[in-house]
C-alpha positions in Angstrom: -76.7 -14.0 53.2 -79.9 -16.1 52.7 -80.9 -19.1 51.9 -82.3 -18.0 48.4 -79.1 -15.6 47.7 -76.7 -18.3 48.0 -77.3 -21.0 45.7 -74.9 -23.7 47.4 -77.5 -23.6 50.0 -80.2 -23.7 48.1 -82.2 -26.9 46.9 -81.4 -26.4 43.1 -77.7 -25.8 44.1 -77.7 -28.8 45.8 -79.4 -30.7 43.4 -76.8 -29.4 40.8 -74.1 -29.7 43.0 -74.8 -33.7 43.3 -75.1 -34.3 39.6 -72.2 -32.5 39.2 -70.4 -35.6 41.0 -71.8 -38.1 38.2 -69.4 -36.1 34.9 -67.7 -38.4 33.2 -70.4 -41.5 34.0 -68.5 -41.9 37.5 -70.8 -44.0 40.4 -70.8 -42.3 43.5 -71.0 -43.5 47.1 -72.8 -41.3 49.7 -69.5 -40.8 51.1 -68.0 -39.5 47.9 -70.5 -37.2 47.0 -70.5 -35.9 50.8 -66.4 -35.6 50.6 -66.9 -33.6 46.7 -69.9 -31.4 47.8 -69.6 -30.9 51.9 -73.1 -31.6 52.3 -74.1 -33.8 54.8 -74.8 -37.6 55.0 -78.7 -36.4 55.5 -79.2 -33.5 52.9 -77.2 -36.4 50.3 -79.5 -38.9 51.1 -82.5 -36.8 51.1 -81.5 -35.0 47.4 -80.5 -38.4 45.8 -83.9 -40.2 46.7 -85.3 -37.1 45.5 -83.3 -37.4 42.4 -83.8 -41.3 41.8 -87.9 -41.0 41.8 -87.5 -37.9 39.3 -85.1 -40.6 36.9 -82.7 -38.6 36.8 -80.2 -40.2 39.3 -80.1 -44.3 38.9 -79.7 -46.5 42.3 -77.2 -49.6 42.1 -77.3 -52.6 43.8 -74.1 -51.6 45.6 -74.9 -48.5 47.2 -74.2 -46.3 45.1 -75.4 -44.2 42.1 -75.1 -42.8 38.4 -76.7 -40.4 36.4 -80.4 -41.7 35.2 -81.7 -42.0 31.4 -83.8 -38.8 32.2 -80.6 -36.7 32.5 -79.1 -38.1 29.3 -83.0 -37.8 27.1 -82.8 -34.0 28.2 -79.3 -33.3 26.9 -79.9 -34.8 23.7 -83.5 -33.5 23.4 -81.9 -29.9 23.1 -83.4 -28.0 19.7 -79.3 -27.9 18.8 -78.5 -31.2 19.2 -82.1 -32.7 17.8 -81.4 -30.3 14.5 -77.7 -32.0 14.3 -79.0 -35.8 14.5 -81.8 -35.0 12.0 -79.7 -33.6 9.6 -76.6 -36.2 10.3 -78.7 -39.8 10.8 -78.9 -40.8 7.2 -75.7 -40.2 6.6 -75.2 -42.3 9.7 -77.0 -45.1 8.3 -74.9 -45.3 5.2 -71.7 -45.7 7.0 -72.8 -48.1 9.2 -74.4 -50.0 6.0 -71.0 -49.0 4.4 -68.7 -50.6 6.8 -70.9 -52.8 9.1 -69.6 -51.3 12.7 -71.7 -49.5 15.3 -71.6 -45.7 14.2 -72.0 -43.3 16.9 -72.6 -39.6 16.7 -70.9 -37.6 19.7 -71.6 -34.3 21.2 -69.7 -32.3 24.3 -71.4 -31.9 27.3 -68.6 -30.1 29.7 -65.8 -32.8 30.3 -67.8 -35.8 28.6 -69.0 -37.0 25.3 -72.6 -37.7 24.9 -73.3 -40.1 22.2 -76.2 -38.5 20.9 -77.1 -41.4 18.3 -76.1 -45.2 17.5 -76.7 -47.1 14.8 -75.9 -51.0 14.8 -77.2 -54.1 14.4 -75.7 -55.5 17.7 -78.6 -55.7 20.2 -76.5 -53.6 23.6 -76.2 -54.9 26.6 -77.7 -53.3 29.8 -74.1 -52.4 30.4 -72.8 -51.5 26.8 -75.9 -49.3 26.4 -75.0 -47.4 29.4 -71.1 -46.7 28.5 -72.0 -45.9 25.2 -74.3 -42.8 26.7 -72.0 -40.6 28.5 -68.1 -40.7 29.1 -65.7 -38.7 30.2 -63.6 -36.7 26.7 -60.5 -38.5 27.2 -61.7 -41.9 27.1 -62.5 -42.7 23.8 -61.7 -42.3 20.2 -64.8 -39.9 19.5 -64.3 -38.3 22.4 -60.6 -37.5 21.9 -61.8 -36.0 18.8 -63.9 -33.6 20.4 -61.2 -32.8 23.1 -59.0 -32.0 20.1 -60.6 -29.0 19.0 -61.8 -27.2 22.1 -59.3 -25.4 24.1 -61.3 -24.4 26.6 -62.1 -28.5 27.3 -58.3 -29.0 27.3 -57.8 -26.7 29.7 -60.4 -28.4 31.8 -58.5 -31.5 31.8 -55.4 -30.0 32.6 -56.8 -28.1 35.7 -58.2 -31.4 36.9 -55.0 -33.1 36.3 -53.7 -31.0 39.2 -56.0 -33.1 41.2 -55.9 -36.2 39.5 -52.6 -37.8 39.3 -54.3 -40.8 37.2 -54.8 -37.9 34.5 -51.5 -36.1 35.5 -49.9 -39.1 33.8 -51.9 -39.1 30.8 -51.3 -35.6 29.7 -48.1 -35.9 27.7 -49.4 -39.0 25.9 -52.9 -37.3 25.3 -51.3 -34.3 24.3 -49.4 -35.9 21.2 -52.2 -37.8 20.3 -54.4 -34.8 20.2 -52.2 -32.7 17.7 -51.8 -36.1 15.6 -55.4 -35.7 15.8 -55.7 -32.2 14.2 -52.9 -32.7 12.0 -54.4 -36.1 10.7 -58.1 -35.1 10.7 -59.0 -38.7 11.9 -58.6 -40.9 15.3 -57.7 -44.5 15.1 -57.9 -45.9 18.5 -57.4 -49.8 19.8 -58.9 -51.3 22.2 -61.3 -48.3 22.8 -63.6 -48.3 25.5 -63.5 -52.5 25.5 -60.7 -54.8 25.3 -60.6 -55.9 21.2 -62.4 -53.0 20.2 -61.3 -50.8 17.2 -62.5 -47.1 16.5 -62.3 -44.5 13.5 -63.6 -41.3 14.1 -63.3 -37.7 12.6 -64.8 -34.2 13.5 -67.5 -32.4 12.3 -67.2 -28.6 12.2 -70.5 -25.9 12.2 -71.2 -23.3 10.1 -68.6 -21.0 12.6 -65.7 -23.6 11.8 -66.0 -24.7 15.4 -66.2 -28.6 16.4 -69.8 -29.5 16.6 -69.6 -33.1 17.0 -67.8 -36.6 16.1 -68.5 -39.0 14.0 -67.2 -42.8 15.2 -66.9 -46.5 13.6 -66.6 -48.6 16.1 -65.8 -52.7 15.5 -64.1 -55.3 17.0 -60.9 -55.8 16.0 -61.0 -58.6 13.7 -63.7 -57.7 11.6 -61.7 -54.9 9.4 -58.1 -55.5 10.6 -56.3 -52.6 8.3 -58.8 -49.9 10.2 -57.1 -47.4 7.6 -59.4 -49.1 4.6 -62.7 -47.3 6.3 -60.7 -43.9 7.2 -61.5 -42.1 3.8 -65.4 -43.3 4.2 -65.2 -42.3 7.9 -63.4 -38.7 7.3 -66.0 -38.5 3.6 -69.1 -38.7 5.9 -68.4 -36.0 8.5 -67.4 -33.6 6.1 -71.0 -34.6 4.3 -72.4 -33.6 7.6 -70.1 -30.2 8.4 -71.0 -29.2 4.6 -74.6 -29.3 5.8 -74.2 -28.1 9.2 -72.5 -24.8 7.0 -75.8 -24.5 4.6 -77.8 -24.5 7.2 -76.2 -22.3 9.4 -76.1 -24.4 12.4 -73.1 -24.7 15.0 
């Protein structure tokens, strides 16, 4: 087999094989992404300074690395996911005006959320502005949404789990909370994503009655402590959304 036949060996495969190490906003060492790709120390070092000057692989101070802004701009550039923020961001607005937390709209991207849009008037951090990009389904409120209503992302989790005994634990609690989920139509999550931190979130179906995206308040804690007063406003607004996704025909 060649080169050009077999696409681990070729430079896109490699390339996609790398980034493939970053889901879920993880930081990788050489030596990870050597150990989780069996390329060698050379080929890593030679793709990821490859990858850095393009932007779409950042460098830390550390030694190691995480997916770049370039990555995340071309995700939520997609014509699908442009259409969706148009259509959603006013409505956006006026729950965040409604209820004064950050509002995030969320999309899936494989086994992570990608937070597609945020409207607050918190000025982020280098550091909050980078978690609130790209995380990994399980991890937050708006995420757990969207894991709610895609098998095949469940079933993703679950076959990592095999490998991950961090996420082996999780699965019965995650499990519960996920048909709550559906059977609720809303997720209230505590100290979500940062210590103090309280979320609302509910989904937003297309046109084929499939999940299409989330729609999260996030707050601290002690600026609406009964988060169950902003549910009906939260839940209100992504139906607004879904109702227009369904006009439109968009998914």
């Amino acid at each position: 087999m060649n080169e050009d036949s077999n696409p681990k060996r070729t430079v896109l495969g490699r390339a996609f094989d790398i980034l493939d190490c970053f889901a879920g906003g993880a930081e990788m060492g050489v030596a990870g992404i050597c150990d989780r790709t069996g390329l060698p120390p050379a080929t890593v070092h030679r793709m990821l300074a490859a990858l850095v000057a393009w932007g779409g692989v950042d460098r830390l101070g550390h030694g190691t690395y995480r997916l770049g802004a370039r990555i995340w701009r071309l995700g939520i550039g997609a014509p699908q996911v442009r259409a969706l923020r148009e259509m959603a961001q006013p409505y956006l607005v006026d729950l965040h005006m409604a209820t004064r937390g950050t509002v995030y709209l969320g999309v899936q991207d494989g086994s992570d959320a990608v937070f597609s849009d945020r409207i607050t008037r918190v000025k982020p951090t280098a550091e909050s502005s980078w978690a609130t990009r790209r995380v990994a389904l399980e991890l937050t409120g708006g995420g757990r949404v969207l894991l709610a209503y895609s098998t095949s992302a469940w079933d993703d989790l679950c076959a990592r789990a095999e490998d991950e005994p961090k996420i082996a634990d999780e699965i019965p609690r995650l499990r519960a909370e996920l048909a709550e989920i559906r059977h609720a139509g809303v997720a209230l999550s505590y100290n979500d994503g940062l210590p103090g931190r309280t979320s609302v979130a509910a989904p937003v179906f297309g046109h084929d009655g499939l999940i299409s995206a989330s729609i999260t308040v996030a707050f601290p804690e002690s600026r609406i402590p009964q988060p169950q007063t902003i549910v009906p406003r939260v839940v209100s607004t992504a139906r607004a959304i879904s109702a227009d996704l369904a006009r439109a025909g968009l998914g």
